[in-house]
VOBA-1610 file (N, C-alpha, C; in pm, whole numbers, padded with zeros to 5 digits, always signed):
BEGIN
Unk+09725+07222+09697Unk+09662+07127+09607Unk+09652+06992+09676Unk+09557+06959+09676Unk+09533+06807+09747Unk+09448+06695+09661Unk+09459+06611+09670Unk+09383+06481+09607Unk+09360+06405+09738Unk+09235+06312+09679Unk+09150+06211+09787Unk+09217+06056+09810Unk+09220+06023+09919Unk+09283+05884+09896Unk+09140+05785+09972Unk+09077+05675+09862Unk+08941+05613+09917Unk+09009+05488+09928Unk+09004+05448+10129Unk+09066+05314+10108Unk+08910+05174+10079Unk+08906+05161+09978Unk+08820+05066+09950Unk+08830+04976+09861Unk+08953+04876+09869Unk+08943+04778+09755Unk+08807+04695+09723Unk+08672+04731+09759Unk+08576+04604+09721Unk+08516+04688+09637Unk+08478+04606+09449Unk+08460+04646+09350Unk+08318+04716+09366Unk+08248+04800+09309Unk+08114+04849+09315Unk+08063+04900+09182Unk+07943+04869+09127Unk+07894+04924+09022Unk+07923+05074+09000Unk+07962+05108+08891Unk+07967+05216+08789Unk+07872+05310+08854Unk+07828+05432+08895Unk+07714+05515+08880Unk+07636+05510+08788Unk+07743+05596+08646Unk+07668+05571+08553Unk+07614+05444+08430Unk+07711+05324+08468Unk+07707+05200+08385Unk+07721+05078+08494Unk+07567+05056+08572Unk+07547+04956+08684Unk+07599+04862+08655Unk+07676+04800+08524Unk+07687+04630+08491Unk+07798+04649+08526Unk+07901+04785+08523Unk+08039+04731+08512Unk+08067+04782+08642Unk+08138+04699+08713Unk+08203+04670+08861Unk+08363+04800+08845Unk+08408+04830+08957Unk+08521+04934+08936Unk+08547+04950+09069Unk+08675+04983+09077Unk+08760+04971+09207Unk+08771+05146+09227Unk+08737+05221+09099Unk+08765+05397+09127Unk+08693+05455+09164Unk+08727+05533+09217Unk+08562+05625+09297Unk+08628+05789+09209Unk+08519+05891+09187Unk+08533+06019+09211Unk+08622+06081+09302Unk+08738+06175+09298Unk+08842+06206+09436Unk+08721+06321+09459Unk+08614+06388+09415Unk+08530+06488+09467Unk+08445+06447+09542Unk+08366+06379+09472Unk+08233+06335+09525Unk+08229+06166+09568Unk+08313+06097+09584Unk+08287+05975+09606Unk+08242+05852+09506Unk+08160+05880+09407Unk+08091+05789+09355Unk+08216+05696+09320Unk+08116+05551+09294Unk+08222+05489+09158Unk+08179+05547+09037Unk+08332+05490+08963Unk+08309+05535+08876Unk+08424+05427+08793Unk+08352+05401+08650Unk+08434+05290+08552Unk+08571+05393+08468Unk+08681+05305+08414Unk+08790+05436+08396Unk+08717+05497+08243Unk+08563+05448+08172Unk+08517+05504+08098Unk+08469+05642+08135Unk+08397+05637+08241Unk+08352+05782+08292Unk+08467+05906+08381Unk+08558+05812+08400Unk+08741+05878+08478Unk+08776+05993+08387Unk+08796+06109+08440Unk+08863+06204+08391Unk+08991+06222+08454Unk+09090+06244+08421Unk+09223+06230+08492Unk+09289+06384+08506Unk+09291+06416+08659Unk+09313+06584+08672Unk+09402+06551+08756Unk+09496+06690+08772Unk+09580+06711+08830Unk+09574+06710+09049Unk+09445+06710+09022Unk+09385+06664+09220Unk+09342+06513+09209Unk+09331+06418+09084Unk+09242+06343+09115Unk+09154+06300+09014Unk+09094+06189+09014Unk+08992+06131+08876Unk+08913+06183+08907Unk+08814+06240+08832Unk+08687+06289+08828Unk+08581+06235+08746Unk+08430+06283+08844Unk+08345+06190+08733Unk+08267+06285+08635Unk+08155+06257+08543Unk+08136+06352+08379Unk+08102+06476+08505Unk+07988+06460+08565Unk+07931+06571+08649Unk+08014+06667+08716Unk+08157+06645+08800Unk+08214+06681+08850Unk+08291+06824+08751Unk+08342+06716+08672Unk+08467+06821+08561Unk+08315+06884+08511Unk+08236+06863+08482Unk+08155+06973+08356Unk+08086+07083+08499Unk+08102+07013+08585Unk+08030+07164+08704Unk+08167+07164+08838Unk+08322+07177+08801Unk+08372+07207+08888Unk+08355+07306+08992Unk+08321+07422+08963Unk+08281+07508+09022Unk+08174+07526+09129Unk+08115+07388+09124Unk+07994+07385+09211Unk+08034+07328+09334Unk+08008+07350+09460Unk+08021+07300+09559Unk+07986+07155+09585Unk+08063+07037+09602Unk+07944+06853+09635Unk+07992+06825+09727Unk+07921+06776+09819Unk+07902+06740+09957Unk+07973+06610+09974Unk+08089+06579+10068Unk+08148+06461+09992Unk+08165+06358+10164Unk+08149+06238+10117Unk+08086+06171+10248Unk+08263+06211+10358Unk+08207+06179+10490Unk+08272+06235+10597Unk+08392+06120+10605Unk+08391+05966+10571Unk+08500+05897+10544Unk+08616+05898+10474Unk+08601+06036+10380Unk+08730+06055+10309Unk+08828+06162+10333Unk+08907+06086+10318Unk+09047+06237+10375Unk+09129+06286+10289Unk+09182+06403+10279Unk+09268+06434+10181Unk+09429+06438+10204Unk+09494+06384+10125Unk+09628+06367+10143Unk+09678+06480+10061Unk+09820+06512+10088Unk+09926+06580+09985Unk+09963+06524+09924Unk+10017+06527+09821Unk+10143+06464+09716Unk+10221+06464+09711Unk+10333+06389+09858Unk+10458+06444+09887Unk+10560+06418+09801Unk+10507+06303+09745Unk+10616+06211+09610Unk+10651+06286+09522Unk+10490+06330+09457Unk+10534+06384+09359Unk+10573+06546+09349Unk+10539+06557+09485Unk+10641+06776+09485Unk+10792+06696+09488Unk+10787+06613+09545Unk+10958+06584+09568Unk+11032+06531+09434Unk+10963+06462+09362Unk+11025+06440+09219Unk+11020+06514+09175Unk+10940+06623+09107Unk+10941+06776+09126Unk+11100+06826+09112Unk+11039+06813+09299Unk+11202+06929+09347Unk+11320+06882+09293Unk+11328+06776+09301Unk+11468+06696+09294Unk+11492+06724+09111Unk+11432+06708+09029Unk+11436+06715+08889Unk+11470+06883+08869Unk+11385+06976+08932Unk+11415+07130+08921Unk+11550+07140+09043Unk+11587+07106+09103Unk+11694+07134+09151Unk+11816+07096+09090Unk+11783+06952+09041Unk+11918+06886+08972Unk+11944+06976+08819Unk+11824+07053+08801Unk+11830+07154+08650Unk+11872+07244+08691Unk+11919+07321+08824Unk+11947+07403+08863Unk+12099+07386+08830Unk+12152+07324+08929Unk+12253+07256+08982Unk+12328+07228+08848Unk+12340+07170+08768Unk+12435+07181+08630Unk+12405+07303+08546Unk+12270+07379+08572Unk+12268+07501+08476Unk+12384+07575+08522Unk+12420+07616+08644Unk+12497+07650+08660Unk+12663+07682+08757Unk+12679+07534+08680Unk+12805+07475+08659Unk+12868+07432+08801Unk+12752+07413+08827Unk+12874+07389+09040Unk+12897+07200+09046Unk+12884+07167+08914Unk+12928+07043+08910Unk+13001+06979+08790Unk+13037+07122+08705Unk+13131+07094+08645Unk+13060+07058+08513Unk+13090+06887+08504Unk+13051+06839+08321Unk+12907+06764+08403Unk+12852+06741+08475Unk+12768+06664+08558Unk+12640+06609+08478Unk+12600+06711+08345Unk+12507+06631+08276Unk+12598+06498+08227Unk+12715+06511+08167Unk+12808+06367+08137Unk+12856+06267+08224Unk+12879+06295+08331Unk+12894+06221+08483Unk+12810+06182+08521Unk+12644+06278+08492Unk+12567+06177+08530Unk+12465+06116+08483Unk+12459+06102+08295Unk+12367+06071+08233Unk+12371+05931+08237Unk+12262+05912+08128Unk+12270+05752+08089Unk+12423+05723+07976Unk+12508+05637+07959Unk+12559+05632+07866Unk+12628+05513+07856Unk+12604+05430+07747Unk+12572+05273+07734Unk+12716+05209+07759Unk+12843+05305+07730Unk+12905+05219+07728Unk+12991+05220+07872Unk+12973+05308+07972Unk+12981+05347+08076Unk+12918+05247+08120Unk+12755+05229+08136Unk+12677+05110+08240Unk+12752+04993+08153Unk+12790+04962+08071Unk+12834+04859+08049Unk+12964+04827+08128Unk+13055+04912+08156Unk+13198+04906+08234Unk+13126+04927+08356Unk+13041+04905+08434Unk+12990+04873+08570Unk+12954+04994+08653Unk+12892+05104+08533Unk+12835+05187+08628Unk+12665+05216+08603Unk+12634+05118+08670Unk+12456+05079+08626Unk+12394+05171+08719Unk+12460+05244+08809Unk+12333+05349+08875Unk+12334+05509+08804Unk+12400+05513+08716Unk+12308+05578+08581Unk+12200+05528+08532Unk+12154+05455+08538Unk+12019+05417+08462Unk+11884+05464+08614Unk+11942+05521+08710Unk+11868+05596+08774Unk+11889+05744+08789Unk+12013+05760+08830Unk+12042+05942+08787Unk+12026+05998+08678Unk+12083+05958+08570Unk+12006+05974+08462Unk+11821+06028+08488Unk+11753+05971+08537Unk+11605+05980+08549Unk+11584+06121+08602Unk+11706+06221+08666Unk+11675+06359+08693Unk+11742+06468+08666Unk+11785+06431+08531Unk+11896+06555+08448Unk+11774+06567+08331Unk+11814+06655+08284Unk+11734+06734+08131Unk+11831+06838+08056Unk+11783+06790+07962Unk+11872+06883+07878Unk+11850+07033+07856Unk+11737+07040+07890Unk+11638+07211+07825Unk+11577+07251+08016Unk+11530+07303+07984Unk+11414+07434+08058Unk+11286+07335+07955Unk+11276+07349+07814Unk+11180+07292+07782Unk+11166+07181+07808Unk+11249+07084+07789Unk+11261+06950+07829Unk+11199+06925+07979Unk+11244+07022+07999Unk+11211+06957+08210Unk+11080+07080+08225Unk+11028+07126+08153Unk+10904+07217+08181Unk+10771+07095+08123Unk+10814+07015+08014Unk+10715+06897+07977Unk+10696+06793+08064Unk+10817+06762+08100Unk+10822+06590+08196Unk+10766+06660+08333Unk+10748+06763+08387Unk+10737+06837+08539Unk+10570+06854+08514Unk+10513+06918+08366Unk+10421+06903+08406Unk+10347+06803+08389Unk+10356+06721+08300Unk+10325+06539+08329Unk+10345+06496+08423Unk+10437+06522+08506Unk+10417+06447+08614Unk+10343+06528+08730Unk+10324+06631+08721Unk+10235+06719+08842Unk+10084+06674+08772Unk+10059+06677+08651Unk+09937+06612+08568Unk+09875+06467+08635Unk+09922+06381+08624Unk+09932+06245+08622Unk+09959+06210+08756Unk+10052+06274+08818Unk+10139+06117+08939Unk+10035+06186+09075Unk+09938+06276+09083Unk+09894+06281+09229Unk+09812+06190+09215Unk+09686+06152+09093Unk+09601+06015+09107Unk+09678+05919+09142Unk+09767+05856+09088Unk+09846+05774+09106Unk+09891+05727+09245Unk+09933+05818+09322Unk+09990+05841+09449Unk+09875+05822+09552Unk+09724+05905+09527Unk+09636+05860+09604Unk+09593+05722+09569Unk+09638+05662+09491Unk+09566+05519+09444Unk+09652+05426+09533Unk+09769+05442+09520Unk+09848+05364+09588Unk+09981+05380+09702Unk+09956+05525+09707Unk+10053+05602+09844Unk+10144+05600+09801Unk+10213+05680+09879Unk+10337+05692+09831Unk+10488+05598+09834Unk+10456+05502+09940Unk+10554+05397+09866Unk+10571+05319+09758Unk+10438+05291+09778Unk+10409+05178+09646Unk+10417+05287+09493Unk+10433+05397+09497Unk+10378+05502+09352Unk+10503+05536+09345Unk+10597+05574+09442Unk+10763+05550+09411Unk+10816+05457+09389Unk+10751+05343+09376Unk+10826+05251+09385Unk+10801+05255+09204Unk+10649+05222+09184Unk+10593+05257+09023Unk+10672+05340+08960Unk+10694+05476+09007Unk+10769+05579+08929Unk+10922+05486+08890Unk+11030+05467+09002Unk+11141+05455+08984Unk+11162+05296+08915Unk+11072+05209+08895Unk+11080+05063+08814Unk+11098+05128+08701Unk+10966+05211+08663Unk+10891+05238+08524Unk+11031+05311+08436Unk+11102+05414+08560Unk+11231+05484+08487Unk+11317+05417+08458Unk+11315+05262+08533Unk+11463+05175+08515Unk+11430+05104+08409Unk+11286+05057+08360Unk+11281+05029+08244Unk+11299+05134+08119Unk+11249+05227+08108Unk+11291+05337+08043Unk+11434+05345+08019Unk+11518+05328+08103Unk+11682+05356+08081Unk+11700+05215+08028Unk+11681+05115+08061Unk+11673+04943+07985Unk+11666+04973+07862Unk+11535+05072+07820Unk+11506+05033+07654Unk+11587+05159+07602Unk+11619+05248+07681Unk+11708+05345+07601Unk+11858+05307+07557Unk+11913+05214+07665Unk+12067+05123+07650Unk+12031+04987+07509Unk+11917+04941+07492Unk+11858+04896+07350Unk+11887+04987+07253Unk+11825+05041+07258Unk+11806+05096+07128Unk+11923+05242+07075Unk+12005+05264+07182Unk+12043+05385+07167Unk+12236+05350+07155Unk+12307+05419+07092Unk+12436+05390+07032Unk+12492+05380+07191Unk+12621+05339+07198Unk+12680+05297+07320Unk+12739+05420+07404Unk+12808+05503+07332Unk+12835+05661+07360Unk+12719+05763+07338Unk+12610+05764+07328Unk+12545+05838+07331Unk+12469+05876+07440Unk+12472+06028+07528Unk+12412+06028+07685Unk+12280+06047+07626Unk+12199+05981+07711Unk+12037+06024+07765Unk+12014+06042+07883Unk+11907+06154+07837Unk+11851+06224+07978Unk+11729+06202+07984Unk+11651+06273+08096Unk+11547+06285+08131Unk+11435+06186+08216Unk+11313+06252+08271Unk+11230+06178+08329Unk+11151+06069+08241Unk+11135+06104+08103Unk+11051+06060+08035Unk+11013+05963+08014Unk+11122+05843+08078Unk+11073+05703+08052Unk+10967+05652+08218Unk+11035+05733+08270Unk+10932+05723+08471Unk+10752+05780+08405Unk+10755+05916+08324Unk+10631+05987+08288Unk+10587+05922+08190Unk+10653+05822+08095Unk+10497+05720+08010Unk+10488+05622+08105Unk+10567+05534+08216Unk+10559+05459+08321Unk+10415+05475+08381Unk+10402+05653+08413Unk+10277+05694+08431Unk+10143+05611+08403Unk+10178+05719+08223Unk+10091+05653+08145Unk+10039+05509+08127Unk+10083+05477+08123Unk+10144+05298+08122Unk+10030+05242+08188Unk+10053+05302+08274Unk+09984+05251+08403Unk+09832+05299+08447Unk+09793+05408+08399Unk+09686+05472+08376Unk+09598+05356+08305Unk+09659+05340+08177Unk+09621+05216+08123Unk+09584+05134+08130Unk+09653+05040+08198Unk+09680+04914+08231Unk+09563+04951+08374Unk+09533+05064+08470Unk+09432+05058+08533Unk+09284+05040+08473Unk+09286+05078+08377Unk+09134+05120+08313Unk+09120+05014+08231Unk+09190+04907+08178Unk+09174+04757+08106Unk+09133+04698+08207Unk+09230+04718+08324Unk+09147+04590+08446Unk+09028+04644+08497Unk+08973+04749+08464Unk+08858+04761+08568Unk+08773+04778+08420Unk+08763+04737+08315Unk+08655+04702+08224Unk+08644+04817+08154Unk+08706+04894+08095Unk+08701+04983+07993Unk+08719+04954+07850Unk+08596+04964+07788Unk+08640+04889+07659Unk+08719+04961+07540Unk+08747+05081+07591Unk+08849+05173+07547Unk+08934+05256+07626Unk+09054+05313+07560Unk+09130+05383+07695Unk+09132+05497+07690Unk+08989+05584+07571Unk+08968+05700+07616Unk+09082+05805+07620Unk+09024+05859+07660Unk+09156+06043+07706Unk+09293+05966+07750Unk+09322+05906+07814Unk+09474+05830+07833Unk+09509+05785+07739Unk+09431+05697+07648Unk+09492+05646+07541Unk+09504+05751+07391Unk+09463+05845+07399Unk+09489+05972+07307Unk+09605+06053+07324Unk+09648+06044+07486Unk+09744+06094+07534Unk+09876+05999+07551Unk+09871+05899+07512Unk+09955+05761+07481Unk+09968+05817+07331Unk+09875+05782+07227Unk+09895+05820+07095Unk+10025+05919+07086Unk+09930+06056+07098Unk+10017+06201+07039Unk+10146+06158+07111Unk+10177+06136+07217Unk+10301+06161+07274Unk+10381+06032+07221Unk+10337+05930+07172Unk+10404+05822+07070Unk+10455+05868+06958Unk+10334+05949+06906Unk+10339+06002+06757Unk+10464+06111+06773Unk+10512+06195+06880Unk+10588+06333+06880Unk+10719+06216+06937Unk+10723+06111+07040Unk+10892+06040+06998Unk+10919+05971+06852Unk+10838+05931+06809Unk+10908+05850+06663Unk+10873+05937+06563Unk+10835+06097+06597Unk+10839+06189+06467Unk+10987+06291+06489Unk+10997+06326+06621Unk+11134+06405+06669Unk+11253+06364+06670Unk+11355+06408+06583Unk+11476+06359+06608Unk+11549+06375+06739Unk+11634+06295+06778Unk+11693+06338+06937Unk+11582+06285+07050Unk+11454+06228+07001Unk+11413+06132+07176Unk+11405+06017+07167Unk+11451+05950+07271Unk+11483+05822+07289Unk+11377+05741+07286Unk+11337+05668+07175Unk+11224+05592+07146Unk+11253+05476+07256Unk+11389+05402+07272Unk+11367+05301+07373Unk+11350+05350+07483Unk+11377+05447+07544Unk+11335+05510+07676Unk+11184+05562+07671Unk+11162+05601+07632Unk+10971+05591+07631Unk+10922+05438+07607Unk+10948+05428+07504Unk+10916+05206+07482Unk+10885+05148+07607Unk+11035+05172+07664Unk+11063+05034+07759Unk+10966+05135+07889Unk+11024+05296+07901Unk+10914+05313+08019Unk+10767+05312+08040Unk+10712+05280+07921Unk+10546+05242+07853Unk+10529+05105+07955Unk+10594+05007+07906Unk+10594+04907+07914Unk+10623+04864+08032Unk+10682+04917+08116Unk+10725+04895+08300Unk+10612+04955+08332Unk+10557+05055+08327Unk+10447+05132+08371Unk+10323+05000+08386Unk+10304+04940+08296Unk+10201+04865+08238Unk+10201+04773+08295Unk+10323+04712+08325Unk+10372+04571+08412Unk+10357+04572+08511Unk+10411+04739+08614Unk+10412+04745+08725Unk+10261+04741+08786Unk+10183+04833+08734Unk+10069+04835+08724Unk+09985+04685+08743Unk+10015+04626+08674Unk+09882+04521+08624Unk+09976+04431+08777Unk+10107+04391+08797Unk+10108+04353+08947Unk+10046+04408+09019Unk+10016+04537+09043Unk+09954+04567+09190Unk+09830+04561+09167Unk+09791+04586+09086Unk+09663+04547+09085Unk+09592+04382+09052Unk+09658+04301+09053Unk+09631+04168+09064Unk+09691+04146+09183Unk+09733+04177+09226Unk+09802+04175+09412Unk+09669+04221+09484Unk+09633+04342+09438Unk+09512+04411+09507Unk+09401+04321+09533Unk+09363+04221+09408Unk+09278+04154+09418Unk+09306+04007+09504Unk+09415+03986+09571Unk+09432+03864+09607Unk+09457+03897+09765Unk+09499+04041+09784Unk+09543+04041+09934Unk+09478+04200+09986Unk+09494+04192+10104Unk+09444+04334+10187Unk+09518+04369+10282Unk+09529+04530+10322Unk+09556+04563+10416Unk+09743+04580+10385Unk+09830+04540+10491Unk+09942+04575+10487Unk+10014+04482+10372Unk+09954+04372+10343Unk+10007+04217+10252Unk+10011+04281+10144Unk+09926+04368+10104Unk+09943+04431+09955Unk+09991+04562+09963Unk+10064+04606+10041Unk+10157+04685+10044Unk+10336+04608+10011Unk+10336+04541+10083Unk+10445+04457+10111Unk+10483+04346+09930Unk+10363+04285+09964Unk+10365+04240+09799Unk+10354+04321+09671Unk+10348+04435+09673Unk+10363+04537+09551Unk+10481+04614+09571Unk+10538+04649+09691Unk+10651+04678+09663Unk+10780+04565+09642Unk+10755+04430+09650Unk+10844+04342+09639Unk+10822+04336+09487Unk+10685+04370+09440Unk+10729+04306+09300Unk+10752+04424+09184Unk+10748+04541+09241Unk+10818+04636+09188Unk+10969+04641+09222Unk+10994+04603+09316Unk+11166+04608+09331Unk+11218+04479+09212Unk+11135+04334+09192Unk+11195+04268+09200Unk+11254+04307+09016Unk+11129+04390+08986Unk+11113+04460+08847Unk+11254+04562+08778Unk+11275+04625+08948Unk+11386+04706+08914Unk+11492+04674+08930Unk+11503+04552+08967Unk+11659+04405+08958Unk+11705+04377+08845Unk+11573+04335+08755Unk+11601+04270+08646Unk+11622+04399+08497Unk+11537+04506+08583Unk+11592+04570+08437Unk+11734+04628+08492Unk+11821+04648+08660Unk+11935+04674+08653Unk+12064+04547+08600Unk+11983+04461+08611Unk+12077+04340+08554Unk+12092+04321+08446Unk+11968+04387+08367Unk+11981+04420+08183Unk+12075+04484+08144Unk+12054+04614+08213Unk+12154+04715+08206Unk+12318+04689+08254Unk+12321+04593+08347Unk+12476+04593+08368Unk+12536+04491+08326Unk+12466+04396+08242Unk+12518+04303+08169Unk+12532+04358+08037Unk+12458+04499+08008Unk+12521+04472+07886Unk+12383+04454+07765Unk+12340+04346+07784Unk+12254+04266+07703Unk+12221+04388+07597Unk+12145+04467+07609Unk+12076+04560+07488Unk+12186+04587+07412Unk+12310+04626+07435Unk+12445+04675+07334Unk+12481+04616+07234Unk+12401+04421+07205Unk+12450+04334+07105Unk+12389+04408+06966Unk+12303+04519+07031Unk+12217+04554+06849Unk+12311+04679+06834Unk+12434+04731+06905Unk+12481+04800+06812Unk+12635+04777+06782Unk+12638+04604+06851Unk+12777+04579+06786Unk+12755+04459+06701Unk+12659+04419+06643Unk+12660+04303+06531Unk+12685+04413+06394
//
């Protein structure tokens, strides 16, 4: 499975909507394309023509190359291995050793609010977040490689564990990817506002339902989706206002500084404490 990586930050009319300018191209065929006409697949955005005649062969200019998705097989692996690995038992209590649990990062163990990001509780649990993220994170990754899209993934999760230590009782463990996979989303988003979409379309339907299924299900961590919505969105709208100010290696360098500087402040949330005052007033 491969996706396209087009290095071309200079904006270009829409194919199909000449007024509006867009930084996305087709990963098939090249064109631009506005995130109105973006279909979001598991190789890559696609444009209307593409997804409604996949099957057809398009001739795609000789400047583009195809990358792997090493990031995201490896978040992947690491999430199905670490489900391996406590299913059966070669680490003992290890979902509790190594979840999120508030009152633990509060006594100074804040790198739970990243291990945490690759335990699950289910087969189902980690069969949803695995395929969201095999869904979602290869565009992502060709948009911005793989440092800068790890770097996106692991902010977006540290906010996620931020809003889960909010909102969630002080002894209570949380798991899962889920706050890194609306981070995703987040960010999907927050791409298709800056490049002139006057709606967010298929992403934002897929924002909805999966809003609507945490604050209808008992047992998921509404601040861990919240807060990983919301890092997604942040992280996002930096690099891409970085994008527009710098080129070449400078906006590599400046997007991963301001994603780290992202994942400081939500570990300093977390090890101070701060979110725990709403469940001891």
């Amino acid at each position: 499975m491969r996706s396209v990586t087009v290095v071309d930050e200079d904006l270009e009319p829409c194919y199909r909507h000449p007024d509006r300018d867009t930084a996305l191209h087709c990963a098939n065929c090249g064109r631009a394309i506005c995130p109105e006409c973006m279909t979001a697949t598991p190789v890559g955005q696609r444009c209307p023509e593409c997804v409604g005649q996949h099957q057809q062969r398009v001739r795609r200019p000789a400047s583009m190359s195809y990358t792997t998705p090493i990031v995201t097989y490896g978040l992947i692996g690491a999430c199905v291995l670490m489900f391996i690995y406590i299913q059966h038992g070669l680490s003992g209590s290890a979902d509790v050793q190594w979840a999120l649990v508030g009152s633990l990062v509060e006594n100074g163990e804040s790198w739970r609010m990243l291990s945490s990001m690759f335990l699950h509780a289910s087969i189902l649990h980690l069969g949803f977040n695995m395929y969201a993220l095999w869904a979602f994170g290869p565009t992502l990754e060709a948009r911005y490689g793989g440092p800068r899209y790890l770097a996106l993934y692991i902010a977006s999760g540290l906010c996620g564990s931020a809003g889960a230590l909010a909102l969630s009782a002080v002894n209570q463990p949380t798991v899962g990817a889920s706050g890194a996979i609306f981070g995703l989303l987040g960010a999907y988003a927050a791409i298709a506002k800056l490049h002139g979409a006057r709606d967010l379309g298929g992403i934002g339907a897929v924002i909805a339902i999966n809003l609507v299924f945490t604050l209808s299900v008992p047992g998921i961590s509404i601040g861990g989706h919240l807060g990983g919505l919301m890092g997604g969105v942040v992280c996002a709208l930096g690099y891409e206002l970085i994008g527009r100010r710098l080129r070449g290696a400078a906006t590599v360098a400046a997007s991963l500084a301001f994603a780290a500087a992202l994942s400081a402040v939500m570990l300093a949330y977390g090890a101070a404490g701060v979110g725990f005052d709403i469940w001891h007033r």
